[in-house]
C-alpha positions in Angstrom: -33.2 25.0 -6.1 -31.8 21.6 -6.9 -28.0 21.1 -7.3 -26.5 18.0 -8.9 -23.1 17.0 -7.2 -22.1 13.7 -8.8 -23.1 11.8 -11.5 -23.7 7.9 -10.2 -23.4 5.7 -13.0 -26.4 3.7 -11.5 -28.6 6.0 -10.4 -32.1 4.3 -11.9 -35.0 5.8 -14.1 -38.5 5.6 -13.4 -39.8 5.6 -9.9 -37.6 5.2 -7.1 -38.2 1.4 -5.1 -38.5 3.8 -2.0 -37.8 7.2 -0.2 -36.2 6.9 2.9 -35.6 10.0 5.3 -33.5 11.1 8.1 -35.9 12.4 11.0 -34.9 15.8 12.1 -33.8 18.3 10.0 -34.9 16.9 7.2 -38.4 15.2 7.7 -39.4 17.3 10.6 -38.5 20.1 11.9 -38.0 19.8 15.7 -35.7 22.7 16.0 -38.3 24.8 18.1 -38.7 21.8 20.7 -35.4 21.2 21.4 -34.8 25.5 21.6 -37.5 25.1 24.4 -36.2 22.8 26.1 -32.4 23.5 26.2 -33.3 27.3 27.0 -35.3 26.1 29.8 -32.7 24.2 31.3 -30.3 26.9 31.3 -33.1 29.1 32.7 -33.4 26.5 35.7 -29.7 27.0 36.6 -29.8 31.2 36.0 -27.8 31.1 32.8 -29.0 33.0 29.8 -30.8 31.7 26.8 -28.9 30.8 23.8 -29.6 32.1 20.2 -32.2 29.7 18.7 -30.0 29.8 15.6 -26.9 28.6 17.1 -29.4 25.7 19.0 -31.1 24.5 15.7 -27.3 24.1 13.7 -26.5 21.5 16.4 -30.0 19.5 16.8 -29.0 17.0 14.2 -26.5 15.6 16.4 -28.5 14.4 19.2 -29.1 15.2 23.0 -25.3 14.6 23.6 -24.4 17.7 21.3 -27.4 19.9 23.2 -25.6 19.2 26.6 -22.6 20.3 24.9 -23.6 23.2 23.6 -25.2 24.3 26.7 -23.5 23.2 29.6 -20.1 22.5 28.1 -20.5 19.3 29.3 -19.4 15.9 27.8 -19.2 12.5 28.7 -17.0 11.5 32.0 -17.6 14.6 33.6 -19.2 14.6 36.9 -22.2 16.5 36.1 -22.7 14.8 32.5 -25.2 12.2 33.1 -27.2 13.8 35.3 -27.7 16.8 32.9 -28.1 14.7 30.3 -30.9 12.9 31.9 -32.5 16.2 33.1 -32.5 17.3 29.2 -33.6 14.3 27.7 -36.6 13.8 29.9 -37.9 17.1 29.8 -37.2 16.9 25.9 -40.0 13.9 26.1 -42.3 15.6 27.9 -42.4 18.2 25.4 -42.3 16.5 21.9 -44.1 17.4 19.5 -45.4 20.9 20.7 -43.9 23.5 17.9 -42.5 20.2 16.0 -44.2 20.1 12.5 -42.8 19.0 9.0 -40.7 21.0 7.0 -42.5 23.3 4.4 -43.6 21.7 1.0 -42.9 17.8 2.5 -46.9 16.8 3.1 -47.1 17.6 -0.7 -44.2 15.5 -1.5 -45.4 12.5 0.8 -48.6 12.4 -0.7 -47.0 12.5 -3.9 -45.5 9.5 -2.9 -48.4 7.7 -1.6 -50.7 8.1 -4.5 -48.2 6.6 -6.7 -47.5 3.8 -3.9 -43.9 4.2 -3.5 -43.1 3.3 -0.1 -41.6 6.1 2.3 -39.8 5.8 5.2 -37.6 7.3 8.1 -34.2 6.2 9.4 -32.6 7.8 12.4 -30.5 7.9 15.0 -33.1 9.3 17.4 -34.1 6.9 19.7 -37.5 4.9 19.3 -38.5 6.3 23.1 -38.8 9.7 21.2 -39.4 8.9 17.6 -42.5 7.0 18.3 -44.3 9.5 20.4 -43.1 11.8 18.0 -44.6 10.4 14.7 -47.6 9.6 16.8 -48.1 13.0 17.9 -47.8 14.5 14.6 -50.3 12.1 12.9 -47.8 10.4 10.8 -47.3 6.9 12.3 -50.0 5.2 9.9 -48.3 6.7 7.0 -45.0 5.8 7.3 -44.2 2.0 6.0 -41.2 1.5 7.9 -39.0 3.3 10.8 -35.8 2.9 12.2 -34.5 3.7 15.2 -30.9 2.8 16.5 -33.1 0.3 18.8 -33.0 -2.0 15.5 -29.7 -2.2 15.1 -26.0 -3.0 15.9 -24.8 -0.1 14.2 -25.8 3.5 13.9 -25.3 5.9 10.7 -22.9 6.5 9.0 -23.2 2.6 8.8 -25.5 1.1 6.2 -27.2 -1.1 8.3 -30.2 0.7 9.1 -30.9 1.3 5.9 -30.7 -1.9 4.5 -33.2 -3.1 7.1 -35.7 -0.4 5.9 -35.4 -1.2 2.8 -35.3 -5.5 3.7 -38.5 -4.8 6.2 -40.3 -2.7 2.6 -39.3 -5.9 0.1 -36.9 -3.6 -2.4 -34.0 -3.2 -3.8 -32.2 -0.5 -1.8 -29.9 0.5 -5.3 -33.3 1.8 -6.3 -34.2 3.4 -3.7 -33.3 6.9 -2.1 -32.2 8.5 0.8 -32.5 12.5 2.1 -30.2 13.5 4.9 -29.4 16.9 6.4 -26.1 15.4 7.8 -22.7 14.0 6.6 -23.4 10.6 8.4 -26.6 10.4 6.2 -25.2 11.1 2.7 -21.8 8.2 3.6 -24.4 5.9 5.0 -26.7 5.9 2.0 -24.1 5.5 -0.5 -22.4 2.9 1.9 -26.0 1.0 0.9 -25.6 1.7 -2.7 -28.6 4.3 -2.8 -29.2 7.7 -4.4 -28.4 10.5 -1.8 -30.1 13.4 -1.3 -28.2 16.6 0.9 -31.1 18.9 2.4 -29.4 22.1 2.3 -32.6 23.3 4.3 -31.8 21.5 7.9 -29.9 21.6 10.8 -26.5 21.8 8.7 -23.4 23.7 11.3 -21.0 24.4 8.0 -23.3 24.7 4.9 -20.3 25.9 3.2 -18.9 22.1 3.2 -21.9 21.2 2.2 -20.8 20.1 -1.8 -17.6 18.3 0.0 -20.6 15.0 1.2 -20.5 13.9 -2.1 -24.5 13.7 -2.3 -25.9 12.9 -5.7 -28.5 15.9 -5.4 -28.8 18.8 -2.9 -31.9 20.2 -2.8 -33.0 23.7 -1.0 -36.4 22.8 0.1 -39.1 19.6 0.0 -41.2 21.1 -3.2 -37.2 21.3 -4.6 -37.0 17.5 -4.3 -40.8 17.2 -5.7 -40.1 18.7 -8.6 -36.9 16.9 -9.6 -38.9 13.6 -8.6 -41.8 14.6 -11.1 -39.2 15.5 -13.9 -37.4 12.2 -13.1 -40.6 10.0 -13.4 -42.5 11.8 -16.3 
């Protein structure tokens, strides 16, 4: 299903200069990964696993939430950083094992490639993992440009790094669009005058609020987005 939320006066016809993605929860789905590895953690220090459902709403924001969420730790306390470490090292060592993209978004890529409109990832996930990641998963060569928070001075919900993406690709970014399963996403990509996209499908903690981000489209699933790209461009 595909839900309009507000009309933008210059959203463009015809194809889009680019297609730009957040990493997970919307491009891929590392949910299962991160499950693995926070659960194992827990197990090391006898605690009890944690509902992979309550896991995958918080993956979206970062290693920094996971610790949260499982330890009930957060920066400044004594134990934070070594935790931390502990997580995101053994997170490495396990990337891209149950990873995979999100139903219905290989159809939409190679939609995208066979009419040569550029697509792309921006993320606040490190390059040390998103790298490795795309590599694993066979999807390095195919995506025209990635950015990490390694390329920038500011993270999301600042428009920097996606007006890099879409300086490296040579287009105009107020043609271009970006899909994010995340609040920062949907303010950073209007911050840098682009058409936002709200996947209702990822790692989203109060999908009730979901309509209150202010994206120009929410869309249920990849094929979702697809379809109202086809419709768009015919």
């Amino acid at each position: 299903m595909v839900s309009r939320s507000t009309e933008r006066s210059n959203e463009q016809p015809g194809p889009p200069s680019t297609v730009l993605f957040d990493l997970d929860g919307t491009l891929l789905d590392t949910a299962p990964d991160f499950i693995t590895c926070l659960n194992a953690q827990r197990e090391r220090q006898n605690l009890p696993g944690l509902p992979p459902d309550m896991i995958r709403r918080s993956v979206s924001n970062g290693a920094r939430a996971m610790v949260k969420l499982g330890f009930g730790l957060e920066p400044g306390h004594a134990d934070y950083e070594r935790t931390h470490g502990e997580f995101l090292d053994h997170y490495e060592a396990h990337l891209a094992v149950d990873s995979c993209l999100f139903p219905g978004m290989d159809a939409l890529l190679s939609w995208l490639e066979a009419r040569a409109i550029p697509w792309g990832i921006v993320t606040n996930k490190p390059e040390r993992f998103t790298g490795p990641l795309l590599k694993g998963l066979e999807l390095a060569h195919r995506c025209a440009v990635t950015i990490c928070p390694d390329h920038v001075t500011n993270r999301k919900p600042h428009p920097e790094s996606l007006l890099l993406a879409a300086d490296r690709l040579g287009v105009d970014p107020r043609k271009g669009i970006y899909v994010g399963d995340h609040l920062r996403d949907i303010q950073a990509g209007r911050e840098a005058g682009m058409f936002t996209v709200a996947a209702r499908y990822g790692y989203i903690e109060e999908p009730e609020k979901l309509a209150e981000w202010q994206a120009d489209l929410i869309v249920d699933d990849a094929a979702a987005l697809l379809q109202w790209l086809q419709s768009r461009n015919a």
